[in-house]
C-alpha positions, 0 to 999 in steps of 0.5 A: 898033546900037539898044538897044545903050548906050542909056543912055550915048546919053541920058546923052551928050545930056544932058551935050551939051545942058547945055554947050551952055547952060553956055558962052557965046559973047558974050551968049549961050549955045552953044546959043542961038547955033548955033541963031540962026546955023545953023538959024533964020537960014535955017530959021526958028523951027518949021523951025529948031528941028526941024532942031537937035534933028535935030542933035542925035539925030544927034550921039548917034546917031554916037558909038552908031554908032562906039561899036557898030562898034568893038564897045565897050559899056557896061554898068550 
């Protein structure tokens, strides 16, 4: 499944990163709030940021997986 969609993973993290900032959740950003409440409330600031961009990669790398096991890809 590596080096397969590569490009449509990337470009999936970034899309997924910027909503996250775009929509809120009271004062702040999606972004901001998962990581205070999920990772960095019981992680703390270096471990927490770790394991939110570990989220993260691993988002991504489920929708390559599920994408590669129904053998869909997409080419430029």
């Amino acid at each position: 499944m590596f080096g397969k969609n590569t490009l449509f993973i990337y470009l999936l993290s970034e899309v997924f990163i910027t909503l996250l900032f775009t929509f809120r959740v009271g004062e702040d950003s999606l972004h901001s709030w998962i990581y205070q409440n999920f990772f960095k409330s019981w992680a703390g600031d270096y471990n927490g940021s770790v394991l939110f961009a570990l989220w993260i990669i691993l988002i991504c790398w489920a929708v390559g997986y599920v994408m590669d096991k129904k053998k869909i890809y997409v080419k430029v």
